[in-house]
C-alpha positions in Angstrom: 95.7 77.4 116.9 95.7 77.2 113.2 97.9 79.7 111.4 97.7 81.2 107.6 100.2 83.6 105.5 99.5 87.4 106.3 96.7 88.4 104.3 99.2 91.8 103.1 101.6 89.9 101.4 101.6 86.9 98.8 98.3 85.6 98.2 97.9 82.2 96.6 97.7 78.3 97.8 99.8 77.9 100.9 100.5 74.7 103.0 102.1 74.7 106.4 104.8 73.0 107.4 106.1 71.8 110.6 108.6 69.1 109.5 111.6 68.7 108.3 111.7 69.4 104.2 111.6 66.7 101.9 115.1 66.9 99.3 115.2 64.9 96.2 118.2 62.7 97.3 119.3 61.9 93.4 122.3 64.8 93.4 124.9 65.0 95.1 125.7 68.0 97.2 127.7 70.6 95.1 130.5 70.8 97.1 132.8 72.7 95.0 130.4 75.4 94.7 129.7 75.2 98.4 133.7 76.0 99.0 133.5 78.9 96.1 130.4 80.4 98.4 132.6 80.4 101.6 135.5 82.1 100.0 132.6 84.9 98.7 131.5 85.3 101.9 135.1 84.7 103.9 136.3 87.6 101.3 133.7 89.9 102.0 133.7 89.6 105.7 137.7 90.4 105.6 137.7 93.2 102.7 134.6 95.0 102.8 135.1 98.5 103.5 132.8 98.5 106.6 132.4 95.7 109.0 129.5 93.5 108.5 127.0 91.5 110.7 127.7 87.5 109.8 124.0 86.7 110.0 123.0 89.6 108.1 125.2 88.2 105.6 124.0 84.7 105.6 120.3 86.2 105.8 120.8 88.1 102.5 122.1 84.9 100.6 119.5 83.3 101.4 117.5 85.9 100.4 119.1 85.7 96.8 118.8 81.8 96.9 115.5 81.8 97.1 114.4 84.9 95.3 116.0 83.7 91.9 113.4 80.8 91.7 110.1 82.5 91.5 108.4 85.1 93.1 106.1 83.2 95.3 109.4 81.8 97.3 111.1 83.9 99.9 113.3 83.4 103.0 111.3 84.7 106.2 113.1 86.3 109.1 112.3 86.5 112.4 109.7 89.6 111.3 108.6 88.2 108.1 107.8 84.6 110.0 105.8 86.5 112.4 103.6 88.3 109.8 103.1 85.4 108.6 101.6 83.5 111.5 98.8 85.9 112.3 95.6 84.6 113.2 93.1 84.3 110.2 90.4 86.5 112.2 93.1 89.0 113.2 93.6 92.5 112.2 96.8 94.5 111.3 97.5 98.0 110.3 98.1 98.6 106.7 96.1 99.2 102.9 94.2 96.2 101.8 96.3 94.9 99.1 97.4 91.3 98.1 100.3 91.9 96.3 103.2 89.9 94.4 106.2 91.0 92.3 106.7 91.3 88.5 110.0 92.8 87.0 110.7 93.7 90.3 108.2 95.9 91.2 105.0 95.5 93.1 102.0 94.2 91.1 98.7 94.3 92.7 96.9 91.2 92.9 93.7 92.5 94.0 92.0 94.8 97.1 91.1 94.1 99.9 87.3 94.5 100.0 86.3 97.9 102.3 89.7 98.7 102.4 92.1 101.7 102.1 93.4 100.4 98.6 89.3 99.7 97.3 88.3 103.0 98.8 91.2 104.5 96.7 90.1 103.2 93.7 93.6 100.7 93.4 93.4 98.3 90.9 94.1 94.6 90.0 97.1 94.8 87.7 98.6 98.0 89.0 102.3 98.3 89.2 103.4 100.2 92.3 106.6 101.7 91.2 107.1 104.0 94.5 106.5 103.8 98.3 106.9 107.3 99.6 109.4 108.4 96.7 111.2 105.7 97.2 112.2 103.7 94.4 110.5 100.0 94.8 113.2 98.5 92.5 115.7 96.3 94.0 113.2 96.0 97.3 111.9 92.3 97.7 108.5 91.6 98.5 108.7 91.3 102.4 110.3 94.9 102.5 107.6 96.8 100.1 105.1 94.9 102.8 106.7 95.9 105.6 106.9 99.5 104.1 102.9 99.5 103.6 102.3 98.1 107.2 102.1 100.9 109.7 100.0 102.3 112.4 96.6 103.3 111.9 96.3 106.7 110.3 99.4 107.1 109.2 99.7 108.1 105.4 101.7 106.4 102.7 102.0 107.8 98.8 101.9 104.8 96.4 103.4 106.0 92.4 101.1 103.8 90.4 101.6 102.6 86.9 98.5 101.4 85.6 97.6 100.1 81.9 95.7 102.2 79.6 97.2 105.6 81.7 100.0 107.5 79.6 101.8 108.4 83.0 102.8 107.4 86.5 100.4 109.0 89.3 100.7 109.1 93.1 97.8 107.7 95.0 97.9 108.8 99.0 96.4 106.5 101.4 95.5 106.7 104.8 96.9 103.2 106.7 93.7 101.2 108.8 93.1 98.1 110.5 92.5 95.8 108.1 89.9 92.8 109.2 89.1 90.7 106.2 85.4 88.8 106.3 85.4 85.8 104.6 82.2 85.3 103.2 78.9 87.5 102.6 75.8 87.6 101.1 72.5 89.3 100.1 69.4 88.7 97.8 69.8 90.2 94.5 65.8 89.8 93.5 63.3 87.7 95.4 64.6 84.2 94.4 68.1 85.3 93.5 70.6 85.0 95.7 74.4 86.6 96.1 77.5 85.4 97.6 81.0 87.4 98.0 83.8 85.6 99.0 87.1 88.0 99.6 89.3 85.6 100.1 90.0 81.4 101.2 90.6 81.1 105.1 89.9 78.6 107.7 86.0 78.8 108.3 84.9 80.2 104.6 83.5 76.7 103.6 81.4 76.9 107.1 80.7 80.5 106.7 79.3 80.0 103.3 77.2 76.9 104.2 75.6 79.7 106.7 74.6 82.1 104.2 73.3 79.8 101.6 71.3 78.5 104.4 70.0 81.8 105.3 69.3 82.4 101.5 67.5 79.6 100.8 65.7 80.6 104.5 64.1 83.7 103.0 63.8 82.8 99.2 61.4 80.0 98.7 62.7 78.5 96.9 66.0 79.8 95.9 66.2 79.3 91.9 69.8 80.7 91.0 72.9 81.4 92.9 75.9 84.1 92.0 79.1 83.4 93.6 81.3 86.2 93.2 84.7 85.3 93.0 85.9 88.7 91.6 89.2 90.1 93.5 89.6 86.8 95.5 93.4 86.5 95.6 93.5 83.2 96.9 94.0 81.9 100.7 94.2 78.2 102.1 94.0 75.7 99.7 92.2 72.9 101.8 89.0 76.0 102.2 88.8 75.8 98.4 88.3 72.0 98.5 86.1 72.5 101.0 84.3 75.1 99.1 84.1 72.8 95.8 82.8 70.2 97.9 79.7 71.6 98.6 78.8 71.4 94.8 79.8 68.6 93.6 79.1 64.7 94.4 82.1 63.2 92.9 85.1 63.7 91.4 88.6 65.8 91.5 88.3 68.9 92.7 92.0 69.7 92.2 95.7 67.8 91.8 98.6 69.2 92.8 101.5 67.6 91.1 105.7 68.6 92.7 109.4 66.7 93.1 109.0 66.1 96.8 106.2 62.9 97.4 104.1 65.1 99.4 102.9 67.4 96.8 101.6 64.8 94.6 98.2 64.7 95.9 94.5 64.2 94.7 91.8 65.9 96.0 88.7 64.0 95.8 84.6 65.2 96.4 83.1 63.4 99.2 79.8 61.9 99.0 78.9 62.3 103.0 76.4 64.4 101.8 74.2 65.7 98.8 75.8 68.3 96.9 73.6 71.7 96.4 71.8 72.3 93.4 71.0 75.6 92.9 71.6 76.5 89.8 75.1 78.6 89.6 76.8 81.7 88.3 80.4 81.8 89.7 81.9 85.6 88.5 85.7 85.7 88.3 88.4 88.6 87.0 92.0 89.3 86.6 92.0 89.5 90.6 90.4 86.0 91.1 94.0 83.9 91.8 95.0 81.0 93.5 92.2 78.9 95.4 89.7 80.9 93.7 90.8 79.2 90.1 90.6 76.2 92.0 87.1 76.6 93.1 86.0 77.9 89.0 88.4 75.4 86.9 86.8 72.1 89.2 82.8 73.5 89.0 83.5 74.8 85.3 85.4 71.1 84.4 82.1 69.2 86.2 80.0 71.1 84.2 78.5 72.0 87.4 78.4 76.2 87.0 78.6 78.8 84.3 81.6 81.0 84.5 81.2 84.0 83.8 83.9 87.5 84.0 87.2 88.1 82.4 90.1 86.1 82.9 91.7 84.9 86.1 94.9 85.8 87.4 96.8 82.3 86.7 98.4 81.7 89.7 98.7 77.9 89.8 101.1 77.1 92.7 101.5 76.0 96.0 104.2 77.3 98.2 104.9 75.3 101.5 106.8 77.1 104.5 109.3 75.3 105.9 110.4 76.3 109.0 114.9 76.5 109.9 114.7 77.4 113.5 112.0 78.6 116.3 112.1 82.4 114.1 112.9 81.6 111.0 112.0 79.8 107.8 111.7 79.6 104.2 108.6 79.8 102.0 109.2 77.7 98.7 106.6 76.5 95.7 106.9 73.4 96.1 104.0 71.9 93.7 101.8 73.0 90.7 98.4 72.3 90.9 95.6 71.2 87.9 91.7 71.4 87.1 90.2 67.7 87.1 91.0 68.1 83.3 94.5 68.4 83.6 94.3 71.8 83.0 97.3 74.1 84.0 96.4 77.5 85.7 99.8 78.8 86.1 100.2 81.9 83.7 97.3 81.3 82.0 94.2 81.4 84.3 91.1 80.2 83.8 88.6 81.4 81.0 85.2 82.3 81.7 82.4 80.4 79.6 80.9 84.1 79.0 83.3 86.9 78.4 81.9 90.3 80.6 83.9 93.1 80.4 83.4 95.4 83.2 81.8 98.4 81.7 80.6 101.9 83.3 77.2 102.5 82.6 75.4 105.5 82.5 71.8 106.4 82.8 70.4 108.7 79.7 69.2 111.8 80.7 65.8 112.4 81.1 64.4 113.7 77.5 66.8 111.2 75.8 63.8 108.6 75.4 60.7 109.9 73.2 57.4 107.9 73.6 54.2 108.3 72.4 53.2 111.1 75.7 55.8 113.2 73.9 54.1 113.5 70.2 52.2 117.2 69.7 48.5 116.2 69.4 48.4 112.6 70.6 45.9 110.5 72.0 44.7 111.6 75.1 43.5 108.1 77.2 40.1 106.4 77.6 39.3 108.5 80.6 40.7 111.6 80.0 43.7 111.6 81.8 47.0 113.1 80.3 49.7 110.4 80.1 53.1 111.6 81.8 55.9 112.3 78.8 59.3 110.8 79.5 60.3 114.3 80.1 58.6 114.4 83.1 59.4 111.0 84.6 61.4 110.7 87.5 63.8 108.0 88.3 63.7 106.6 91.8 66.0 104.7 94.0 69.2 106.1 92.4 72.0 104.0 90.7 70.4 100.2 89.5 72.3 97.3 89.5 73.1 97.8 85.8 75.0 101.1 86.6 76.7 100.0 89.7 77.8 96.5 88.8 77.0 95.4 85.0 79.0 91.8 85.4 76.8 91.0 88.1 73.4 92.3 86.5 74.9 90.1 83.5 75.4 87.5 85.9 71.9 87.6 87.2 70.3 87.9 84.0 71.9 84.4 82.9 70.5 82.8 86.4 66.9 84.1 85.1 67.4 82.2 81.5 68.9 78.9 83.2 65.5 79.2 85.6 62.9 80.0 83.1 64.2 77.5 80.8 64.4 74.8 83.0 68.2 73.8 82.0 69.9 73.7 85.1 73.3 72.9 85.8 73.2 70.5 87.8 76.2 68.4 89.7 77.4 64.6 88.4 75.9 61.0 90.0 
């Protein structure tokens, strides 16, 4: 049964595992530093003013060990390791975030689509400083997780530091079962079509294969695609190949490039079969990480798509767990990975072709908009009837695409030029 990282903690790249890990072999062991750690831990067992569990002890160091590298790598206990191998259609009670840290305190990666965290308005880039009064500083990752996990319809306050506000704020959330779906999709105008992918799992290049199948199905023919990216944090990196493939002919997709021989890797397009054409608008955001920079930085190096949105999250590394015994293991970045340019996403992102800002619109009032019906003593027409004055007009069909979602309307808008003047983007060979 295939098996991915817990979509509630880390999200980024991830590659399982089962074997032994691969060690550079060019340094010797530090044995001298080894003998300092058992004195450490010899001392502390024997003079610490209450008695201590040994493998609570040894847990912890590890814990240290691995969280001074970065803060994708972690050591996994027996109930961290079983987050982590949940079932990529499964459900677990909890918010909706992907999360990570930064200065030791939870930063949010991005929502969960229809989840508690969306519903409550929680943003990419918020800091959670607080779980239930509780201080998150000096918590690793795994325990603010396991803190936000709970049963359904249980409540949790969140403190929230978020940029642009002048003060912290408390956000209360009502815990649900999350279920994440993959991929879907809808027509945006006859012709136009939409595609959301939340997040990278198993079956999400299959999954979208079905929907742009069931698009092109009822919009003949289908003359622009938007694939919306936005809030992705990431998933399994082989989907995001997978997902590239579809589009292109030839090529990289992505490199990964690490110390160990296994993470030195090229990933290649295959030409089993023709690549899609449809011409493409791929929509990214600060909450677009991981695989989902993959998927942008390959079609936007290929010249294949238009990126469009604000700039990605810049996650650019692969972690690889590596298990120590039947319950426990280690998560560790193991590699970097690069566009087919040799670009870098790690802490710098990728940036869109066409910069749009999410804005809120708002519709002017009725009155706000004079036209000729409005003038004292115009025209009456031909046949005698009175033209309607903007004052009288009604809007129908409530909020338009403009006032609910202006990156996409954007989005569609530059699908409509590439279609009406005939430059498409099309894929290489």
């Amino acid at each position: 049964m295939k098996r991915l990282f817990s979509t509630l903690a880390l999200a980024g790249c991830l590659s399982l595992n089962a074997g032994a890990q691969e060690a550079p072999t060019e340094t010797e062991l530090p044995l001298e530093d080894l003998r300092l750690f058992a004195d450490v831990f010899n001392q502390v067992r024997s003079a610490y003013v209450d008695e201590v569990d040994d493998r609570e002890l040894l847990e912890d160091a590890i814990r240290g060990l691995l969280n001074g590298l970065d803060p994708h790598s972690a050591f996994l206990d027996a109930s961290s390791y079983d987050h982590l191998q949940t079932n990529t259609t499964g459900e677990f009670g909890g918010l909706g975030l992907e999360v990570g840290m930064e200065n030791g305190f939870v930063k949010v990666i991005s929502p969960i689509d229809d989840s508690p965290a969306q519903r409550a308005d929680i943003r990419a880039g918020d800091l959670i400083i607080e779980l239930d009064d509780k201080p998150v500083k000096g918590m690793s990752l795994q325990e603010a997780v396991d803190a936000m996990r709970g049963r359904k319809g249980t409540k949790i306050v969140l403190t929230v530091v978020r940029e642009g506000v002048n003060a912290p704020f408390d956000i209360t959330l009502t815990r649900d079962i999350i279920t994440v779906a993959s991929v879907r999709s809808k027509t945006l105008e006859p012709g136009f079509g939409y595609i959301r992918i939340a997040q990278f799992q198993t079956k999400t290049a299959n999954d979208f294969r079905r929907e742009l199948d069931k698009l092109k199905r009822s919009n003949q023919p289908l003359k622009g695609l938007v694939l919306d990216l936005r809030n992705n944090p990431g998933g399994l990196l082989q989907s995001s190949i997978e997902l590239a493939d579809i589009f292109l002919n030839e090529g990289t997709i992505v490199y990964t490039e690490g110390r160990i021989p296994s993470s030195k890797t090229i990933f290649e397009a295959s030409a089993t079969e023709p690549a899609d054409d449809t011409p493409l608008v791929v929509l990214i955001n600060g909450g677009s990480a991981s695989a989902s920079e993959i998927v942008a930085g390959a079609l936007q190096d290929h010249k294949r798509a238009l990126i469009a949105g604000t700039q990605s999250f810049g996650k650019g590394s692969v972690q690889t767990v590596l298990p120590l015994s039947r319950d426990r293991a280690i998560k560790i970045t193991t590699a970097r990975y690069y566009t087919p340019n040799g670009r870098s996403i790690q802490a710098q992102g990728i940036s869109p072709d066409i910069v749009l800002e999410r804005a809120r619109v708002q519709t002017l009032g009725q009155g706000d908009e004079v036209t000729e019906a409005d003038l004292h003593g115009h025209l009456t027409r031909a046949d005698g009837n009175e033209s309607s004055s903007s004052t009288r007009r009604k809007v129908e069909g409530g909020n338009s695409l403009a006032e609910d979602d202006n990156q996409l309307f954007e989005a569609l808008n530059l699908l409509k030029g590439i279609y009406l003047m005939g430059e498409r983007v099309r894929p290489k060979g």
